[in-house]
GUKE-134052 format. One record per residue (C-alpha): residue number from 1; residue in one letter; x, y, z. Coordinates in steps of 0.2 Angstrom, whole numbers, plus 5000, padded with zeros to 4 digits. Layout:
<sites>
SITE  num  residu     X     Y     Z
SITE  NUM       A     X     Y     Z
...
</sites>
This chain:
<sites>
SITE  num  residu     X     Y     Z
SITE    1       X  5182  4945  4789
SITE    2       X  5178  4941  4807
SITE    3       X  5191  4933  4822
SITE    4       X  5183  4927  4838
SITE    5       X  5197  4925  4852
SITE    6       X  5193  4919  4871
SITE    7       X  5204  4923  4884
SITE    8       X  5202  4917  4902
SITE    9       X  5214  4925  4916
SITE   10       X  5228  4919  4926
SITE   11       X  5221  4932  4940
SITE   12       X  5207  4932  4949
SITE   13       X  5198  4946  4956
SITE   14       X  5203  4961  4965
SITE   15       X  5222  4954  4960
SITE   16       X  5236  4966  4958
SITE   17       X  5245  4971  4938
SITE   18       X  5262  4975  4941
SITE   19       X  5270  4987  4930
SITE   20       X  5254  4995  4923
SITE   21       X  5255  5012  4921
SITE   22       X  5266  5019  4934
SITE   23       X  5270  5005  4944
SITE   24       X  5259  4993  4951
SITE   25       X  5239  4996  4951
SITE   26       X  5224  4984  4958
SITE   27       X  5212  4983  4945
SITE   28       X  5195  4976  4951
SITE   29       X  5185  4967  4943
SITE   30       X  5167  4972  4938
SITE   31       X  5158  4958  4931
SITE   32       X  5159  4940  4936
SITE   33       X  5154  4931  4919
SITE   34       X  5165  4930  4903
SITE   35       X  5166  4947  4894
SITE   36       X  5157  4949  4875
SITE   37       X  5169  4964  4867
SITE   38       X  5167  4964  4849
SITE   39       X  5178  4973  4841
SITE   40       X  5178  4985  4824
SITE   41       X  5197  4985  4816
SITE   42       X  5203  4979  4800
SITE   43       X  5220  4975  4805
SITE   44       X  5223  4958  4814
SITE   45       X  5240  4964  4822
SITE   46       X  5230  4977  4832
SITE   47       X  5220  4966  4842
SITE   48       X  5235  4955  4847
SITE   49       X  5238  4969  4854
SITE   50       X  5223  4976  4864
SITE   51       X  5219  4959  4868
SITE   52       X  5239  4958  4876
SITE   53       X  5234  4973  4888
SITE   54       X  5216  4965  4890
SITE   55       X  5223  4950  4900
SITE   56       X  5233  4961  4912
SITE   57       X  5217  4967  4918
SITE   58       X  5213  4950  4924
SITE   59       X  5195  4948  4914
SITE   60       X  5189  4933  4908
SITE   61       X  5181  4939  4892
SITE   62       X  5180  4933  4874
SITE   63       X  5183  4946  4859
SITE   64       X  5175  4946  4842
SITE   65       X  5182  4955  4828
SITE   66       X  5175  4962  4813
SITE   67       X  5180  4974  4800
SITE   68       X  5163  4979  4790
SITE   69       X  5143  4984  4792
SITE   70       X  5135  4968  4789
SITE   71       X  5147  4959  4802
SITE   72       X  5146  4973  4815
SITE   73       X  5127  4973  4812
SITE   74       X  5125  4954  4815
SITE   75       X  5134  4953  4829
SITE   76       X  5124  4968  4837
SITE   77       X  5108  4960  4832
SITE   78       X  5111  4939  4835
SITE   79       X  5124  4941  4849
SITE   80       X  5124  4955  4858
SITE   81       X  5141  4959  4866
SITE   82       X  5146  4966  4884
SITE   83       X  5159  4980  4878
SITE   84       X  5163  4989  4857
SITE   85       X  5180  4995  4853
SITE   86       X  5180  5001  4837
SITE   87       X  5192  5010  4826
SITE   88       X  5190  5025  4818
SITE   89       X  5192  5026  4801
SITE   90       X  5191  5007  4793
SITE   91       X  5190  5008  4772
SITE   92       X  5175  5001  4771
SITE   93       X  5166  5006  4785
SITE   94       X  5169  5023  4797
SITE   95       X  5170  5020  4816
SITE   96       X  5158  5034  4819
SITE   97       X  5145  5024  4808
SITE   98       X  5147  5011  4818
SITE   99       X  5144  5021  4833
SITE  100       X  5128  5029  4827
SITE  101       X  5123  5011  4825
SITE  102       X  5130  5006  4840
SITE  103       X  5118  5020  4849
SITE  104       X  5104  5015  4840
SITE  105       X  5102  4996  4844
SITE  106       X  5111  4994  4861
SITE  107       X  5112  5012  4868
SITE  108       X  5120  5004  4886
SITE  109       X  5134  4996  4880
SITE  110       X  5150  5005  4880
SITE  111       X  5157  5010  4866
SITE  112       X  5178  5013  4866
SITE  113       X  5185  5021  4854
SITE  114       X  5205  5016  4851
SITE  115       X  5212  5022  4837
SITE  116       X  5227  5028  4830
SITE  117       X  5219  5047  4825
SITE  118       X  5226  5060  4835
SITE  119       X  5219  5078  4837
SITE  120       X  5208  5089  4850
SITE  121       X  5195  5090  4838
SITE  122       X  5194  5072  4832
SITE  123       X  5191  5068  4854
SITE  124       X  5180  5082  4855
SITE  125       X  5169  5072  4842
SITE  126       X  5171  5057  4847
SITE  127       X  5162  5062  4865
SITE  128       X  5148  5074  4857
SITE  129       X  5146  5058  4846
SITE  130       X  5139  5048  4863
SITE  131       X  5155  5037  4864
SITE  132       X  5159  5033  4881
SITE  133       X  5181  5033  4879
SITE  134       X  5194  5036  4866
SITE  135       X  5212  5028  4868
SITE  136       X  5226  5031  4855
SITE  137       X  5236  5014  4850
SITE  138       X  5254  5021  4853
SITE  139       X  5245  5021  4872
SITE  140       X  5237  5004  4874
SITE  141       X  5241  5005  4893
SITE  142       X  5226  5018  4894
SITE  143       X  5214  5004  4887
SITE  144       X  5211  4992  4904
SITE  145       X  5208  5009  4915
SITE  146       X  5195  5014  4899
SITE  147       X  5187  4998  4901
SITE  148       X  5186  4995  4921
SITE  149       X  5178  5013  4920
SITE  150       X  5167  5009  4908
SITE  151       X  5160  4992  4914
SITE  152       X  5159  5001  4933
SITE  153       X  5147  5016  4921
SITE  154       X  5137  5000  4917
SITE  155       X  5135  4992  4932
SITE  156       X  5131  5008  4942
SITE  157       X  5118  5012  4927
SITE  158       X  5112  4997  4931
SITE  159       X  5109  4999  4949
SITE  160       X  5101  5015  4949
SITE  161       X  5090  5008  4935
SITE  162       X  5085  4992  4946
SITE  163       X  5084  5006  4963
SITE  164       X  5072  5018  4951
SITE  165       X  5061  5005  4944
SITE  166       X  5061  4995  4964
SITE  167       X  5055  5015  4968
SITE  168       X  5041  5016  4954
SITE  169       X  5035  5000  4959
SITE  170       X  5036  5004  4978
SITE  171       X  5028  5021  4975
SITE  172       X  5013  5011  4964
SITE  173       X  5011  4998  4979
SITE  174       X  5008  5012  4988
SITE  175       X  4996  5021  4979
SITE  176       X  4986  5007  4976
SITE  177       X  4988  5004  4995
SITE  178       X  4981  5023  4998
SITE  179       X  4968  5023  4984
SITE  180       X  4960  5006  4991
SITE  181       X  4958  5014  5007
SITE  182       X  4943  5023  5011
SITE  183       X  4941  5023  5029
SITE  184       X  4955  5035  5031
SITE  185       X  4957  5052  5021
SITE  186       X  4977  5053  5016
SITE  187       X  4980  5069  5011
SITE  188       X  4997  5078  5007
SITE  189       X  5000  5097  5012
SITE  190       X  5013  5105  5003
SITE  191       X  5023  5120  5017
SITE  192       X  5009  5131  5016
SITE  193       X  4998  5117  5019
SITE  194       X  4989  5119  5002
SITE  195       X  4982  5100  4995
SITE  196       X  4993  5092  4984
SITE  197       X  4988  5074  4983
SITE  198       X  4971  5067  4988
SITE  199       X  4965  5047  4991
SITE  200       X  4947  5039  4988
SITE  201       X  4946  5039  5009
SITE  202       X  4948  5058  5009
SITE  203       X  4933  5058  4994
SITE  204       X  4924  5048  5006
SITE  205       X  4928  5058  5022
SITE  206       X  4926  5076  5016
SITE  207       X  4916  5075  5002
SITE  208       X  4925  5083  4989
SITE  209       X  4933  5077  4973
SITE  210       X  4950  5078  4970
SITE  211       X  4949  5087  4954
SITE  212       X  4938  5101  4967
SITE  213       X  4950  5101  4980
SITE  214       X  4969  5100  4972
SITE  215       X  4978  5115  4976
SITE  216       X  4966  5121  4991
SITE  217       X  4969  5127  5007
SITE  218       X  4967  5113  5022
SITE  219       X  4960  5124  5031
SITE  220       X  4942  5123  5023
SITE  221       X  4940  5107  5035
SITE  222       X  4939  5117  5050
SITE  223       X  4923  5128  5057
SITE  224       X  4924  5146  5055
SITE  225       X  4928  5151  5073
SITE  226       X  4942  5140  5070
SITE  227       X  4949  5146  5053
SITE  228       X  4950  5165  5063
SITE  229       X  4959  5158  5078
SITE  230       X  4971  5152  5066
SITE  231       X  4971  5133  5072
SITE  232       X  4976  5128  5057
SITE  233       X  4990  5137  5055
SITE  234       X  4994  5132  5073
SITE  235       X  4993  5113  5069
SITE  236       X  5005  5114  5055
SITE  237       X  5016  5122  5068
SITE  238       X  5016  5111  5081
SITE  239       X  5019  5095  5068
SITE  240       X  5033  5106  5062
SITE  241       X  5042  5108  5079
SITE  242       X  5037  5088  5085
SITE  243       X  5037  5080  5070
SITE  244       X  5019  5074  5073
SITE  245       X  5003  5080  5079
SITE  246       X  4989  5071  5083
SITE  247       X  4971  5079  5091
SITE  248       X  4952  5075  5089
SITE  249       X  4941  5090  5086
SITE  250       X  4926  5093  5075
SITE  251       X  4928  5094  5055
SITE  252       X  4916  5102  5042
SITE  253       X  4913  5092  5026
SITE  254       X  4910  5098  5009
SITE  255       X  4891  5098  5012
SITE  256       X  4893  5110  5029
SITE  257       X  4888  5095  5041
SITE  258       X  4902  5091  5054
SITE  259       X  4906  5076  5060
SITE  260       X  4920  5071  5075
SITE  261       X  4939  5068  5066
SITE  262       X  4955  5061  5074
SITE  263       X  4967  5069  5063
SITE  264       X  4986  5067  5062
SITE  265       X  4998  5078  5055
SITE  266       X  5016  5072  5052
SITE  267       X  5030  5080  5045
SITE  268       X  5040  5074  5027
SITE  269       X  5054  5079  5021
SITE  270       X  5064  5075  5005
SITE  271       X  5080  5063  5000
SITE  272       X  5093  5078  5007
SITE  273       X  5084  5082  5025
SITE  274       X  5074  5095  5020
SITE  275       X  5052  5097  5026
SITE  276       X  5045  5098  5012
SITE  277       X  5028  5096  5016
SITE  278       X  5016  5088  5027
SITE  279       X  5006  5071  5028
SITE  280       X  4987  5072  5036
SITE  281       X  4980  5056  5039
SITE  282       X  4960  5059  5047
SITE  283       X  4947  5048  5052
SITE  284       X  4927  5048  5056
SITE  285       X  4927  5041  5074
SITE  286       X  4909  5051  5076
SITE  287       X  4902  5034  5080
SITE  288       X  4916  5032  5093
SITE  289       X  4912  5047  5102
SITE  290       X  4893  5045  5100
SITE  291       X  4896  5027  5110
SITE  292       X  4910  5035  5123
SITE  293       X  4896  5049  5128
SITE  294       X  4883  5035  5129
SITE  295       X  4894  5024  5140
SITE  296       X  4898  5040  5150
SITE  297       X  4880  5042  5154
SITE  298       X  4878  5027  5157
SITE  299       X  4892  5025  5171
SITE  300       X  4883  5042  5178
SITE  301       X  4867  5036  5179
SITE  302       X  4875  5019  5186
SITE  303       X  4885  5030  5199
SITE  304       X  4871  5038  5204
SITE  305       X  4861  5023  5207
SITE  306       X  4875  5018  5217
SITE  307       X  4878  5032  5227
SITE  308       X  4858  5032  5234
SITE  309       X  4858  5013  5237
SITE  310       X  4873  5014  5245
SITE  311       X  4869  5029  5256
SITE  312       X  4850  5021  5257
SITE  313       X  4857  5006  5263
SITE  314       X  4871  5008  5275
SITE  315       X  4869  5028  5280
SITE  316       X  4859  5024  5294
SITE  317       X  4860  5035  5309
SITE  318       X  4867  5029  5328
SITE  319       X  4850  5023  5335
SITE  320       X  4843  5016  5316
SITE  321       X  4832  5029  5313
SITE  322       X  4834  5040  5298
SITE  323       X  4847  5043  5286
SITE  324       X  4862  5055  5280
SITE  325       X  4857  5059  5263
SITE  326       X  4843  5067  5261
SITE  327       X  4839  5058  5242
SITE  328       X  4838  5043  5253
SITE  329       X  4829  5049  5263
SITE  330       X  4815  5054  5252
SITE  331       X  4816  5036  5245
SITE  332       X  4813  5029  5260
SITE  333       X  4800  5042  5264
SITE  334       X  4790  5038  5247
SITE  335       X  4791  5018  5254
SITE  336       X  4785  5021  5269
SITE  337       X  4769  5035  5261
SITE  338       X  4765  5019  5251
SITE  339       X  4764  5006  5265
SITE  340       X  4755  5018  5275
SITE  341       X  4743  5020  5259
SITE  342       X  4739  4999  5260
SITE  343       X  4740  4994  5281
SITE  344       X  4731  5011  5284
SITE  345       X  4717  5003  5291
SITE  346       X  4727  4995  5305
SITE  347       X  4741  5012  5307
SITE  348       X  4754  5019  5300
SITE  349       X  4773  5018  5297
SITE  350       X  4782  5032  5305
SITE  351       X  4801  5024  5301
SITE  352       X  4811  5011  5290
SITE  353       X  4827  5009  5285
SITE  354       X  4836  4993  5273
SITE  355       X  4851  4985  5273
SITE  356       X  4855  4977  5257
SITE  357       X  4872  4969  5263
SITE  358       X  4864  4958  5277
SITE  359       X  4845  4958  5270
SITE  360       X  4839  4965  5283
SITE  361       X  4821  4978  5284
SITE  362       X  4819  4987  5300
SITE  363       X  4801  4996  5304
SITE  364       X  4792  5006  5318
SITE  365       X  4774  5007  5317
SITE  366       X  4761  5016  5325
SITE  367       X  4746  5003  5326
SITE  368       X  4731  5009  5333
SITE  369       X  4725  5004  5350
SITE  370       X  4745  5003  5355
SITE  371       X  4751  5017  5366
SITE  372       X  4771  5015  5361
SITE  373       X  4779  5012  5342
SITE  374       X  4781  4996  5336
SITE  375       X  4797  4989  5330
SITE  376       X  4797  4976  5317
SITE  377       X  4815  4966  5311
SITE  378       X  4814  4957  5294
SITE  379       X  4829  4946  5291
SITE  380       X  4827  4939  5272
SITE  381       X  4818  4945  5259
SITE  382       X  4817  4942  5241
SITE  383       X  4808  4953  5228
SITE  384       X  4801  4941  5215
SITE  385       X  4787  4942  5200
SITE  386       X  4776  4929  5195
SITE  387       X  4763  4932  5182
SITE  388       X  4765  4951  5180
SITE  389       X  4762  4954  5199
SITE  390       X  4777  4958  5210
SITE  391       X  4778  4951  5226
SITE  392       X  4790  4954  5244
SITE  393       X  4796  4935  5249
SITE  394       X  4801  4941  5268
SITE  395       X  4811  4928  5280
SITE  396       X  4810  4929  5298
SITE  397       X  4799  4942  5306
SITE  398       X  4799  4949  5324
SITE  399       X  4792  4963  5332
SITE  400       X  4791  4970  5351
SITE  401       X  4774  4964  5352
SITE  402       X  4769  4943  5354
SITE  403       X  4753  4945  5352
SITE  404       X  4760  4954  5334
SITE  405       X  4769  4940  5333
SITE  406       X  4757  4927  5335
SITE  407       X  4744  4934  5325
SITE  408       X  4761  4936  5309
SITE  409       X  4763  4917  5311
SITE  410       X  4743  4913  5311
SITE  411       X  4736  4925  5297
SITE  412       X  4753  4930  5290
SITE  413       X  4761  4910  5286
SITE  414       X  4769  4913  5269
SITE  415       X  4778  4930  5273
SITE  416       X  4771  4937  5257
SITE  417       X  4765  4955  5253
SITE  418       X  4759  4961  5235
SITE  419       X  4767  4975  5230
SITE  420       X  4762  4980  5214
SITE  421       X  4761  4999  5207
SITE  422       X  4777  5002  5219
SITE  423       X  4787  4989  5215
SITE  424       X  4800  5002  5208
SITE  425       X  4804  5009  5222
SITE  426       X  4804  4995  5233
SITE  427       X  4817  4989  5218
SITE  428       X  4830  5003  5219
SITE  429       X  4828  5002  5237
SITE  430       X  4834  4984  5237
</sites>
């Protein structure tokens, strides 16, 4: 025989029982649909009266009662409820039966037992049974505690169920995130810094497998000057007293090559505050560095270049002659051999000095037949190539000599001179 009885309250949540217990006591509800209690007792006058103390608790909840196996059995498997209270001993069926059923086919429901057996050892079994209460009928008052703490057991179960299976699925996220990563080696370091877990990036990196490197020291990335300094030991503790570390330094890989790592060591520490190990994250930046120390020569090379055009160019003595640095001077010096090597028929250059910023050439010249130097002022030039031969466009040209002069405008009208097979100079000159 089965009864079904719905109940909806006259309280709402969080409302106040009067007279429940001693004195007044808020019961707060725990769930916020109708309640599934199916309840094992063969005597109807008992659940008028645990259903009596049920609506003091303010529950909207609907009972179902039955009084053998087949009943309890169906009602487990086609409908199944939120909350059991059973009886002990029904003449047909036992209570711990039920139980052991109860266990069986919906282990997270609670299951009260309230019954009219009294006795230490009957409670004792009843707990070492898996029941989750037990409440004597002469004190049905103890029933809607038994129940509030039973359905808060459910819903803080089922919490920390959701939180542990929202970790499991974080913590496989993440390992998936680790393992798809192969540019960066993460690798976790227990206290002593011995290897305990070991992504496809740190395969990548070092070289080793994990199965080769599980449980080893992370010292064997390091050379051996550095293993006898102790600089790994040092590393762990700095990260240890900042919390992070980060540095660049060179790395051995499983094969003995080395290659240029940034590596970062940061601290981790467990759910009660406690370091319990250590996170090294390294990269290859080799290629980084190879680039950096290209640039760097480069810009060296470049500041050099600048520093003797600049000295070459506007270094220039009081009276124009000559020149501070002495690497400009040689330049100018090799400029002025090679001229001398082309006009040497008609004399020689004894002087020259440049001046880039206004494009401007100065020259003294000893020509032959003329007792005093002569000076020749070049404003303009341009150096240009045309068909594989470099030539010296010059502007306006005048020297201290008109007849120079005269014979430069008649002989000389396109202000032109080849200067192939010294061009390079004349280039870092101007």
């Amino acid at each position: 025989m089965d009864t079904d009885i719905r109940y909806s309250p006259h309280f709402r949540r969080g409302s106040t029982i009067d007279k429940l217990g001693d004195g007044s006591l808020t019961v707060p509800s725990v769930v916020s649909k109708e309640l599934r209690i199916l309840v094992l007792e063969d005597e109807a006058d008992d659940l008028v009266l645990i259903n009596r103390e049920l609506r003091k608790s303010g529950l909207d909840f609907r009972c179902k009662r039955v009084d053998t196996r087949e009943d309890f059995v169906r009602e487990l498997q086609h409908s199944r409820p939120d909350l059991i209270l059973s009886d002990h001993g029904l003449p047909a069926f036992h209570g711990f039966a039920a139980l052991a059923i109860a266990r069986n086919q919906c282990p997270d429901v609670p299951f009260i037992f309230v019954t009219g057996s009294q006795g230490e050892e009957m409670a004792a079994e009843t707990f070492r049974s898996g029941a989750t209460d037990y409440v004597l009928k002469d004190r049905l008052p103890n029933l809607v505690p038994a129940v509030q703490r039973a359905l808060r057991l459910v819903e803080e179960r089922a919490r920390r169920q959701e939180a542990e299976q929202a970790l499991r699925e974080s913590e496989e996220r993440f390992r998936a995130l680790v393992e798809g990563v192969k540019d960066y080696a993460i690798i976790m370091l227990d206290l002593q810094g011995h290897i305990t877990s070991w992504n496809t990036g740190a395969e990548f990196v070092h070289g080793y497998g994990s199965g080769e490197i599980i449980g080893r020291h992370f010292s064997c990335f390091y050379s051996a000057d550095e293993i006898i300094d102790g600089k790994p030991e040092k590393s762990l503790e700095l990260a240890k007293a900042y919390g992070r570390l980060e540095e660049e330094g060179w790395r051995v890989r499983k094969d003995g090559a080395q290659f240029w790592a940034n590596a970062v060591i940061s601290t981790s520490y467990d759910h009660r505050g406690e370091l319990r190990g250590f996170a090294l994250v390294t990269r290859d930046v080799t290629e980084r560095k190879q680039a950096q120390e290209a640039l760097q020569k480069s810009e060296e090379r470049y500041r050099r270049l600048v520093k003797l055009r600049s000295e070459a160019f506007f270094a220039r003595s009081g009276n124009g002659g000559g020149f501070a640095d002495s690497a400009a001077a040689r330049l100018l010096d090799a400029v002025r051999r090679c001229l001398n090597l082309k006009f040497k028929r008609i004399g020689r250059m004894t002087a020259v000095s440049v001046d880039s910023k206004n494009k401007t050439i100065s020259l003294r010249l000893d020509l032959k037949g003329e007792p005093a130097p002569v000076e020749v002022n070049i404003r303009g030039y341009m150096l240009q190539v045309e068909n594989g031969t470099a030539f010296l466009d010059l502007g306006f040209v005048r020297t201290t000599r008109e007849w120079i002069d005269t014979l430069l405008e008649h002989h000389f009208k396109q202000r032109r001179l080849e200067v192939t097979g010294w061009e390079y100079l004349v280039k870092a000159l101007l």
